[in-house]
N, C-alpha and C positions, 0 to 999 in steps of 0.2 A: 382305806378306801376314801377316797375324794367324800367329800360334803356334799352328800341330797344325790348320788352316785348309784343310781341303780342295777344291780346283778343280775346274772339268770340266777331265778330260784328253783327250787324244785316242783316239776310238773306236775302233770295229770297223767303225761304221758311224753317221754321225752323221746318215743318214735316218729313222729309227726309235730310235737313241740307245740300243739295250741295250749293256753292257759285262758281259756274261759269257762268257768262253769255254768255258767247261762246258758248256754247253746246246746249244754249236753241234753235237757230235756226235752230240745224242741224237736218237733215233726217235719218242719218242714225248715229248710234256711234256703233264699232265693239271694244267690251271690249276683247281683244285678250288673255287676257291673262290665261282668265276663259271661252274662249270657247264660247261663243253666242252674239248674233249680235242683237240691237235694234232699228230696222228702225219704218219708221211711222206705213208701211203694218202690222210688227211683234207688234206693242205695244201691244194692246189689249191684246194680248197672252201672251204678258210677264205681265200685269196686271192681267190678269187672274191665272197666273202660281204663283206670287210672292208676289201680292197685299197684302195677308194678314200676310206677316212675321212680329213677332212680338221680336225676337233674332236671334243673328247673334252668332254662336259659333264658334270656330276658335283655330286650336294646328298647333303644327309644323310637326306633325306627321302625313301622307295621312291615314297609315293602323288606329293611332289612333283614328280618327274624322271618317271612317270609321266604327267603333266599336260602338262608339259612338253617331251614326247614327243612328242604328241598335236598340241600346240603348235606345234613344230616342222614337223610332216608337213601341216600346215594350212597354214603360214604360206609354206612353199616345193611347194606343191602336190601333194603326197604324199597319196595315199589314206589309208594306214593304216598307222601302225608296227607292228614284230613284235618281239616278244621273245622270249627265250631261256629255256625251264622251266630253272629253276637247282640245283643236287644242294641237297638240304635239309641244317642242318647241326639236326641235332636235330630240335623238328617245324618249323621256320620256314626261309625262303630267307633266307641272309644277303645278297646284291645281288642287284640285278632289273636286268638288262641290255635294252636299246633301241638298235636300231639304225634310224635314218630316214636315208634317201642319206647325205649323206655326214658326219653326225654320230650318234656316239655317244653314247648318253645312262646312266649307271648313277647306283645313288643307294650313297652311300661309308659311312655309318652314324655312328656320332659317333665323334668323337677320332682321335689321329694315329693309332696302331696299325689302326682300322680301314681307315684310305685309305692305309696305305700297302699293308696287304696289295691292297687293289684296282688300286690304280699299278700294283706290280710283275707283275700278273698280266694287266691291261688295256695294258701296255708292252710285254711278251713277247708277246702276243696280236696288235697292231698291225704288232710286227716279224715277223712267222709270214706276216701276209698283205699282206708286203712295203707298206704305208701309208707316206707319205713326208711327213714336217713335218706330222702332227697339230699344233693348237694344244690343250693343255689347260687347259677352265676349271673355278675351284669355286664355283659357286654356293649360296647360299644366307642363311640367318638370324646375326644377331651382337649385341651390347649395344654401343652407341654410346657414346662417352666424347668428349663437347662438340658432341655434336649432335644433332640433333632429330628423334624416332622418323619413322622413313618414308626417311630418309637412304638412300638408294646408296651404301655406299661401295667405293672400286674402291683395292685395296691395292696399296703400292708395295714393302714388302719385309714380311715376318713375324719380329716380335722375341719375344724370350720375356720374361720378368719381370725381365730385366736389363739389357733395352733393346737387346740385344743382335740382331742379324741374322743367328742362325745356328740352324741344327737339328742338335740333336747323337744319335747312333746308335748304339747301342751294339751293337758286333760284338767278339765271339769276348774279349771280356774287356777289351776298350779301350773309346774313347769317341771317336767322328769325327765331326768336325763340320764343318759344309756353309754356305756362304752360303747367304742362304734371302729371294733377291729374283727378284720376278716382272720379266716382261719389259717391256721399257719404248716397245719400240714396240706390244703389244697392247693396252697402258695405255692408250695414246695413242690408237688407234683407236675401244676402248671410250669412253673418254671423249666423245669426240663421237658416239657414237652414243647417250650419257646425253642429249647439246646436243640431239643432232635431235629425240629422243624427248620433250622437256621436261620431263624427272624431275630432283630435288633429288639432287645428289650430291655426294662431298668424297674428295678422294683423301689417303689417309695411309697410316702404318703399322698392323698387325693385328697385336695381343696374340695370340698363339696359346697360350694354356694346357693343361694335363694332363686338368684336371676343370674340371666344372662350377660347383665350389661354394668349397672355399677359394681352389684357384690363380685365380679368378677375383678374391678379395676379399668373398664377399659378406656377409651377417652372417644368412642366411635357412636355411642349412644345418644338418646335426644335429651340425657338431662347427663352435664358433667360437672361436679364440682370440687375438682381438684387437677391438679397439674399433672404433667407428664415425670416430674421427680420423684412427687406422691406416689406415681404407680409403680414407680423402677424401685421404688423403696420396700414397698408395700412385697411388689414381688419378689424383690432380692432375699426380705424375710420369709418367704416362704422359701425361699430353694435353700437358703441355709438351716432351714429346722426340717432340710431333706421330704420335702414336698417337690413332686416331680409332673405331675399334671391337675389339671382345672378342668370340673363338673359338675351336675347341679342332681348326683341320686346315690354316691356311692354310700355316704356318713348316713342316710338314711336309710340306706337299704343294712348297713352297716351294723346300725344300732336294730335294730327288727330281729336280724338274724341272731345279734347278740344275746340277743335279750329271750329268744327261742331256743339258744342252744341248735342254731341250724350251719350247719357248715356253711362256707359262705366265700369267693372269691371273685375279685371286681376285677378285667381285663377291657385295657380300652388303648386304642392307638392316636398319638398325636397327630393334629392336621396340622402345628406350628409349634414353631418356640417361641411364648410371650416373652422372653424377655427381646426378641427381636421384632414384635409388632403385636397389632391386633388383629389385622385382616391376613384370612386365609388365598395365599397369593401361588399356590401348586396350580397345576392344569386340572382338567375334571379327570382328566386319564388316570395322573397320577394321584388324584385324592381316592378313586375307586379302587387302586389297587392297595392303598391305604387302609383302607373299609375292610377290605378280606382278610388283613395279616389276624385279627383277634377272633376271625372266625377259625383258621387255619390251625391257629391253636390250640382250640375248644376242639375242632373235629380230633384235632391229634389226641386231645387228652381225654376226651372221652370215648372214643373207637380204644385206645390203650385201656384204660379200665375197665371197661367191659370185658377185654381179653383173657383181663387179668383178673376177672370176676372170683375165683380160686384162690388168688391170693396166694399162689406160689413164693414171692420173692420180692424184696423193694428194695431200691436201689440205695445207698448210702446218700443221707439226708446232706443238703447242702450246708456245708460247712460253716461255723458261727466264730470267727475270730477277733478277736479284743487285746488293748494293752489296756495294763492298770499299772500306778505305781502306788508305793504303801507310804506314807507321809514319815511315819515312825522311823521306819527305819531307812527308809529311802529306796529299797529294793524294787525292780519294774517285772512284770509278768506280763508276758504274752501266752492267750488264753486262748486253746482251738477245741472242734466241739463237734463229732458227728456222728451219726446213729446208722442203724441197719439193721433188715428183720426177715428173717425167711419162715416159713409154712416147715422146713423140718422133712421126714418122714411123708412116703406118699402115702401112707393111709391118713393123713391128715387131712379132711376135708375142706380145712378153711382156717388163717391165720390167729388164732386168737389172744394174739400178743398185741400190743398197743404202748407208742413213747411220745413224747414233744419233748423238743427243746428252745428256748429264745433267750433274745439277750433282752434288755432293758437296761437303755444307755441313760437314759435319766434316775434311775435308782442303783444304777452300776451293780444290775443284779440279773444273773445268768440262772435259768431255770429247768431244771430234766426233771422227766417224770416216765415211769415205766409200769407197767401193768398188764397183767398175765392171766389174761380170764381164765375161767372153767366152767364145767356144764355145759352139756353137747348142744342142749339147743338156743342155750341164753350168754354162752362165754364171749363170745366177740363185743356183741351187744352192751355187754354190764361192761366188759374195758374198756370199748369207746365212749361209752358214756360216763365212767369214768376221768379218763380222761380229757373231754370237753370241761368237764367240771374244772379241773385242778387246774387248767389252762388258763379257762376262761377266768378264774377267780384271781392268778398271779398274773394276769396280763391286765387288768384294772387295778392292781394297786396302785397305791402314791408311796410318800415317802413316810407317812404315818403310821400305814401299814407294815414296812421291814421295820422300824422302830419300836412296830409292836414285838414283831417278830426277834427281834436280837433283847428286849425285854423280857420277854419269858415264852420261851420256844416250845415247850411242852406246850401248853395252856394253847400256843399259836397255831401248832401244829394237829392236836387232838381236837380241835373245835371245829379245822378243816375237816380231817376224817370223817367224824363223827357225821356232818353235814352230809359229805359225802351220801356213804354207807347211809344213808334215811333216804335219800336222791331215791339211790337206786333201786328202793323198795318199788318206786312208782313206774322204773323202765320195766320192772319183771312182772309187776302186771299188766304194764302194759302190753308187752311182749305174746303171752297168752291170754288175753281178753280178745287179741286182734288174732289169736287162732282161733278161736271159738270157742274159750274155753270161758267158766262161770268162775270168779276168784275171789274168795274170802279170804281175812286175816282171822286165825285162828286165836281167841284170848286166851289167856292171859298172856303169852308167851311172843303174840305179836309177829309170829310168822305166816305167810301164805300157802293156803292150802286150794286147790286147782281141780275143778270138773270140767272134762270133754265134753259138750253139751250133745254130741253125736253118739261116745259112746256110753258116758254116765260115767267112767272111770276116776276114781280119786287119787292124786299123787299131791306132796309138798312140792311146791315152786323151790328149783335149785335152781345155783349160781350165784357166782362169784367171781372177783378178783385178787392178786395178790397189788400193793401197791408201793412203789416208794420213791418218794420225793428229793432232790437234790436242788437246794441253794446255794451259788454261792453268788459272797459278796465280795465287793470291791476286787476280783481276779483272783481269790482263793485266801484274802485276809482273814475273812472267814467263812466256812463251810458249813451247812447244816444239811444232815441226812435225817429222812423219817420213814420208816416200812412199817409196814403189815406181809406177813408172809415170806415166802421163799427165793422172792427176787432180792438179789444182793446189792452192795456196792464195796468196790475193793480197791482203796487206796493205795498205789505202787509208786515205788522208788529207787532211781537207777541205782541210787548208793543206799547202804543203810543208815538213814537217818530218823525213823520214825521209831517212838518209843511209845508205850500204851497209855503215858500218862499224857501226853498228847492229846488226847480224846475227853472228851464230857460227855457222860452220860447224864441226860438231864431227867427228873423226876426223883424221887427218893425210892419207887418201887421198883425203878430201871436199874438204880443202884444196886441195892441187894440183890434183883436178880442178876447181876453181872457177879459181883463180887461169891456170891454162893455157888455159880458154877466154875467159879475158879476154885474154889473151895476144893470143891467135892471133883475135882479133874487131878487125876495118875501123875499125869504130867504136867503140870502149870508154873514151871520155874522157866520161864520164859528170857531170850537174851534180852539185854538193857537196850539194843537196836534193832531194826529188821529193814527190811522194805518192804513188808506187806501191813496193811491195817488194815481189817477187814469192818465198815462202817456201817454195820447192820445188824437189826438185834437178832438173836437165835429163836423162831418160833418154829422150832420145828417139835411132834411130838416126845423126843428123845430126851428133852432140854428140860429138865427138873423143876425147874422154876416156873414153867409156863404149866407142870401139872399141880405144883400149888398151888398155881394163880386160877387154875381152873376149879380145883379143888372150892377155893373161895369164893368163884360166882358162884356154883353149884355144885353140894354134895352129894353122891347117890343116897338117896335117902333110908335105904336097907344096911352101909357103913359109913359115917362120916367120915372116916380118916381117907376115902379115897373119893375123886372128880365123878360125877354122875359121866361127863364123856370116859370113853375109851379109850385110855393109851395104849395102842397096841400095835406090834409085828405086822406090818403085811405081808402074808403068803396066802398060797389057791388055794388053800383050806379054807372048811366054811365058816363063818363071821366066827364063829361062837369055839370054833377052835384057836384063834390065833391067841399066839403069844402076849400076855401083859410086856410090856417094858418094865414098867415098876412096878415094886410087891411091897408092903407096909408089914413090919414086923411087928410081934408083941407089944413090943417097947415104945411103937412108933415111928420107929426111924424107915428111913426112904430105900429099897435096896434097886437097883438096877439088874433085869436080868442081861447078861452081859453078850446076847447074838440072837440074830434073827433070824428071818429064812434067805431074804436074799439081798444085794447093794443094790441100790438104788442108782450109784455113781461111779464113777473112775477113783473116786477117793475113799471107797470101800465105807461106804456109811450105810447104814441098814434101812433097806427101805420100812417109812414108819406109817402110822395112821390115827387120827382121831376118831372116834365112832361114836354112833348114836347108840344107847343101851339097848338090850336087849327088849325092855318093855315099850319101847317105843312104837309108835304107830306105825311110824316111816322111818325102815331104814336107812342110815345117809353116814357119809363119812368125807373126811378131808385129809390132805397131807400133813396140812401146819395147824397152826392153834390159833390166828390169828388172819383175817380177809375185810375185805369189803363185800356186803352184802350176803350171802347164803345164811338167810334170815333165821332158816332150821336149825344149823348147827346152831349159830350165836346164843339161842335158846337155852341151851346145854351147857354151854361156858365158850365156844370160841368166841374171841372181841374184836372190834377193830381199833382199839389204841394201840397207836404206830410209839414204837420206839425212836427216840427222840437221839441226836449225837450232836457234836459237833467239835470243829478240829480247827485248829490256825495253819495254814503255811506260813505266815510269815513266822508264828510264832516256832515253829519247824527249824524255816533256815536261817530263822537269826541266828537260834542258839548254835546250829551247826556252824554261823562261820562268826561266834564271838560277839555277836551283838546282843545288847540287854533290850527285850520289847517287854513293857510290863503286857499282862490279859486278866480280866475281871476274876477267872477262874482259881489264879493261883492261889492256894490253901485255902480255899472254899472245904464246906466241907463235903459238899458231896463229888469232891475232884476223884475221879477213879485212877487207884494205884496201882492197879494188875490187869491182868489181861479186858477186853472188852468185848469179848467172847469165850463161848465152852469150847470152840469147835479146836481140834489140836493143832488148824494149818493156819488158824488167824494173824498167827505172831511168828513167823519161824525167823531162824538165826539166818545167818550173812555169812560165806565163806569170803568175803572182802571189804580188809582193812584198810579201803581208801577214804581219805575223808576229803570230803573237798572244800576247795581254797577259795580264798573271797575273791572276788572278779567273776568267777569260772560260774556259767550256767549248773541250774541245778533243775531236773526235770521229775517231775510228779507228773503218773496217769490214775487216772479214775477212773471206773471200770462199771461202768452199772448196767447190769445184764439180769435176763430171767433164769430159771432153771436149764433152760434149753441150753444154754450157753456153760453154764456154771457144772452141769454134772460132767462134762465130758475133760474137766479140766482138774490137774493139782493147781492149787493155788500158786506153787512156786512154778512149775511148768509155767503157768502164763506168763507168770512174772518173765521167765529167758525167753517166750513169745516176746510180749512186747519190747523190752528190749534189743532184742534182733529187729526189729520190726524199726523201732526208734533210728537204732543206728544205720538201716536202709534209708530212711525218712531222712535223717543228715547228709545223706550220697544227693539225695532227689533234691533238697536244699542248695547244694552246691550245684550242679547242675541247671537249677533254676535261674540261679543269680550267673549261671555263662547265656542264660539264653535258649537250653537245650531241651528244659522242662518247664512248663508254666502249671503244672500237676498242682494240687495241695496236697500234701501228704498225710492232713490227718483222714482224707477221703480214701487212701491207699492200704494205711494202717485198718480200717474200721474190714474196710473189703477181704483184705487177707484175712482177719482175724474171722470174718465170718466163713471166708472158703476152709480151712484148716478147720473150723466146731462143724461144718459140713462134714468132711472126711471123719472125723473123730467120731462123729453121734453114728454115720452110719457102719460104722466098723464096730461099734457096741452096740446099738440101737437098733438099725437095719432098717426097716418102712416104721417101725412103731418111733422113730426118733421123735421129740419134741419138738413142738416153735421154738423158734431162738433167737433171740434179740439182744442186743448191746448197744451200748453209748458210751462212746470214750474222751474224756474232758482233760487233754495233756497241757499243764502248768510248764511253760520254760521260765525259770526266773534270773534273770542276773543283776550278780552282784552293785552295790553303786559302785 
């Protein structure tokens, strides 16, 4: 993390995102500056009036967002919006506030000062009438720098005149300062809502300036003191550190949102190209029809979401492609990258799967994250917010930070989690406190326990998520994986070139537990090759190692030799019949009972269960042994240290085509020498003895998918999926380069692979199918 670098930290409440604790005991707050007053007598009314906002929209311009109001209550069948007479400040209203269902519309006035006083007054306001995950956008006007008036542009982070991605604050005589990047899944949604609408658009960074006139550069103002070379310079570095238009609110609005953990996306259309003037020289015709391309947008993308309220289906995330080459060896990789998530089964009420992926071209470091909530009424909720965390914390690193990271990756990686999972303690109550419910933390044990204040009913606050991280660096030089849970990642390769010892497993208790379930596995003479690695640690109930490991947080205190949790069978028999997995002999020893009642999967694995004891107050159970957040079980022994991996490609296809790359790892002692999982499909053999030649591309996919995705699958089945898949992807390749496709084909690959787990889950699954998500990260490397 940069120096003096401020983070989102953990909330009070990160449905609404205010962090002040001062305000919570007050009776009354008079937000003066938008006109209305929120006392205890008034809540209700302001919950009532506000409770369901779901976007916050925002220009500089009163008549504009006025229009756009209007706009809105058109576009989604609304008679007529109402606004709010606002205290005057002098003789004029300074915001004109709109509310149409479930968007909010104000106009913020120019410069940061103005929008942030309306943030912090329209954020308190939201949280008052308990609103949960507003998205906020700022729309409007900006000067384009290398593109051509009429532009959309949809901004990716806000720098200031030093290229820089932070918005700095000045409090009580210091100076704080905030990443100041929007979020990168509304980006993404926005964006294709540019595709579908057919308007010119460029996504980059936003100059956010103080003023209008010199921080801007321009030479038209009453004080100049610098040349017209100065400015072509000045701007020309801006378009090369890929800055594409000039404002004076996104970095501020930027950093606010950051710093709240609030979704956030900045859309505004250019009235010129600076590097070809200062003065706006269009007709007023053409500047007006200028003005409506970024409302056109916004109606598209939010009339579309709302639609899609249900969360049926999302469309394959726009593709992230990169080249790197490795110094060592000299070998180049070209690096492509895109996700996809469907809802599953229709008795699925609502998605609750959650991913991001981005690149960071200055750290030359590529980042996926996937996350699989659960708990009917808190699952979506604990992954997004999830997910915002892991985002938001690897989208402000430096370069310090992966250095810590390639230092000691356990220690980097369990310090994340650990944060995490305490995060979310405060989304789940907030989650129920804004149902009406009264919510303690139960001691010693540290989890929440939950009264309906309507009906007096007492239940433990559940939910969870599964999670796991995906680094790579430098284009797959090196890789590091971390999970919790039952979301996977499955490293594939066209040839067999991958071998187990390939892999690090970092930590010394990730060791032994690898190495003992090879142990204690029927079969674990694995071939010296394969093309599968499976980069994920085993926390499923079944996995021996994770019931000693449980066994050690907690032991039933009626036998020590076995875990106070329950490892047991799941079948429709009642709790207290089901099957142990493991039985503990006289002697000690560990025996496995060897079937269950029924699979869980396509690969015939038994569906399993952790459980709360039978004395327990509340009973609760999980799939795996390991989550974020479901505070109850953790009590018991499930944890959330993520098992920790990591793998070279380079180190991969050196060795494949004869090259010597040393790695830190080599005769280490805790290099793992056998397989890297218990499961029997992690490693399988190759019926093909091609090896391939130096020159010749060498192509690795990585597969990180939830369980949605992974039961309906053999592991090698996929493996002759993607491959089929690849070598259609080399047809569309050729093609491309005639002229006859402009496609990308890793957006094709990700599509198909999600229509075939569609066909698949519902031919086993039927309406009860899973969400299902994937992200596929295909490595083409060739040779120097």
């Amino acid at each position: 993390m940069a120096p003096n670098m401020e983070v989102a930290e953990p909330t009070q409440d990160t449905m609404t995102h205010v962090q002040n604790s001062h305000i919570r005991d007050m009776t009354s707050d008079v937000l003066f500056h938008i006109g209305l007053q929120c006392s205890t007598e008034e809540r209700q009314q302001i919950i009532d009036t506000f409770g369901d906002v779901k976007f916050f929209v925002t220009g500089g311009s009163a008549e504009r967002m006025t229009h756009f109001a209007h706009a809105i209550a058109k576009e989604l069948g609304i008679s007529t919006p109402y606004g709010y007479a606002l205290n005057p400040i002098g003789s004029t209203s300074r915001y004109t506030l709109y509310k149409v269902g479930p968007v909010l519309v104000a106009n913020h006035g120019i410069g940061m000062p103005s929008i942030s006083i309306l943030l912090h007054e329209v954020t308190k306001l939201l949280d008052y009438a308990k609103a949960s995950n507003a998205t906020y956008i700022r729309m409007g006007t900006s000067g384009g720098i290398g593109v051509e008036p009429g532009t959309v542009v949809i901004t990716s982070e806000g720098v200031n005149n030093k290229m820089e991605s932070v918005d700095e604050v000045a409090v009580l005589g210091s100076t704080v300062r905030r990443p100041a990047i929007c979020s990168p899944e509304v980006r993404e949604e926005i964006i294709a809502a540019a595709e579908e609408v057919g308007l010119p658009y460029a996504v980059g960074k936003t100059l956010s300036c103080n003023d209008f006139y010199e921080g801007q550069g321009r030479l038209d103002g009453a004080i100049c003191e610098y040349t017209l070379e100065d400015k072509m310079a000045f701007l020309q570095k801006c378009a090369d550190a890929g800055v594409r238009n000039i404002e004076m609110e996104a970095r501020g609005m930027a950093g606010f949102c950051h710093k709240l953990n609030i979704p956030l996306a900045v859309v505004c259309v250019t009235l010129l190209n600076r590097l070809n003037g200062d003065q706006v020289l269009s007709s007023h015709e053409t500047l007006q029809g200028f003005e409506k391309r970024p409302a056109a947008v916004l109606l598209h993308y939010i009339k579309s979401k709302l639609n899609a309220s249900a969360m049926s289906s999302s469309r394959p995330s726009r593709p992230i492609c990169f080249q790197s080459q490795w110094v060592a060896s000299g070998l180049r990789t070209n690096v492509s990258v895109s996700g996809i998530s469907d809802i599953g089964g229709a008795s699925n009420s609502e998605n609750q799967d959650a991913f991001f992926s981005f690149y960071d071209p200055k750290n030359a470091a590529l980042v996926v994250g996937l996350f699989d909530g659960h708990g009917r009424d808190t699952g979506r909720d604990v992954a997004m917010a999830a997910k915002r965390y892991f985002e938001a914390q690897f989208m402000g690193y430096s370069q310090e930070d992966y250095a810590r990271l390639e230092q000691d990756p356990k220690v980097f990686f369990q310090q994340l989690f650990e944060t995490c999972h305490n995060e979310l303690k405060y989304v789940l109550r907030g989650l129920y406190e804004r149902s009406g419910h009264i919510v303690e933390e139960h001691q010693p044990e540290g989890f929440l326990v939950r009264q309906d204040a309507r009906t007096g009913v007492i239940a433990n606050v559940r939910g969870g998520t599964t999670a796991t991280i995906v680094v790579v660096l430098n284009g797959g030089q090196k890789i590091y994986t971390s999970n919790v849970g039952d979301s996977a990642a499955l490293m594939t390769a066209l040839n067999p070139v991958l071998r187990s010892t390939d892999v690090k497993v970092h930590g010394l208790q990730n060791k032994l537990l690898v190495i003992e379930d090879a142990e204690h596995d029927d079969n674990n003479r694995r071939p010296s090759k394969s093309e599968l690695l499976l980069l994920s640690g085993n926390h499923g109930p079944d996995c021996a190692t994770e019931f000693v490991r449980a066994r050690e947080a907690r032991c039933n205190p009626l036998d020590t030799s076995i875990p106070a949790l329950r490892f047991v069978y799941d079948s429709s028999e009642p709790r207290t019949s089901r099957l142990p997995i493991f039985t503990m002999s006289s002697k000690g020893e560990l025996h496995r009972n060897p079937s269950g009642d029924y699979y869980k999967n396509v690969r015939d694995e038994w569906a399993t269960l952790v459980s709360t004891p039978f004395t327990a107050l509340f009973p609760d159970a999980l799939a795996f042994t390991r989550s974020l957040g479901d505070f109850h079980m953790h009590s018991y022994g499930v944890c959330c240290e993520p098992t920790v991996m990591e793998l070279s490609l380079e180190r991969v296809v050196s060795r494949d085509l004869g090259f010597s790359v040393p790695h830190d790892w080599d005769n280490q002692e805790d290099h793992v020498s056998d397989t890297v999982d218990g499961n029997d499909e992690s490693y399988l053999s190759s019926n093909n003895d091609h090896e391939e030649q130096q020159g010749e591309t060498t192509t690795f996919m990585l597969v990180v998918a939830s369980d949605g995705i992974w039961d309906n699958w053999a592991y090698r089945d996929l493996w002759s999926f993607l491959c089929e898949s690849h070598s259609t992807k080399c047809l569309q390749q050729d093609c491309a380069l005639s002229g006859d496709d402009d496609s990308l084909p890793i957006d094709a690959m990700v599509s198909s692979l999600m229509t075939a787990n569609l066909q698949r889950a519902r031919s086993s699954f039927g309406d009860q199918a899973d969400n299902m998500t994937a992200v596929v990260i295909m490595f083409d490397l060739n040779g120097a």
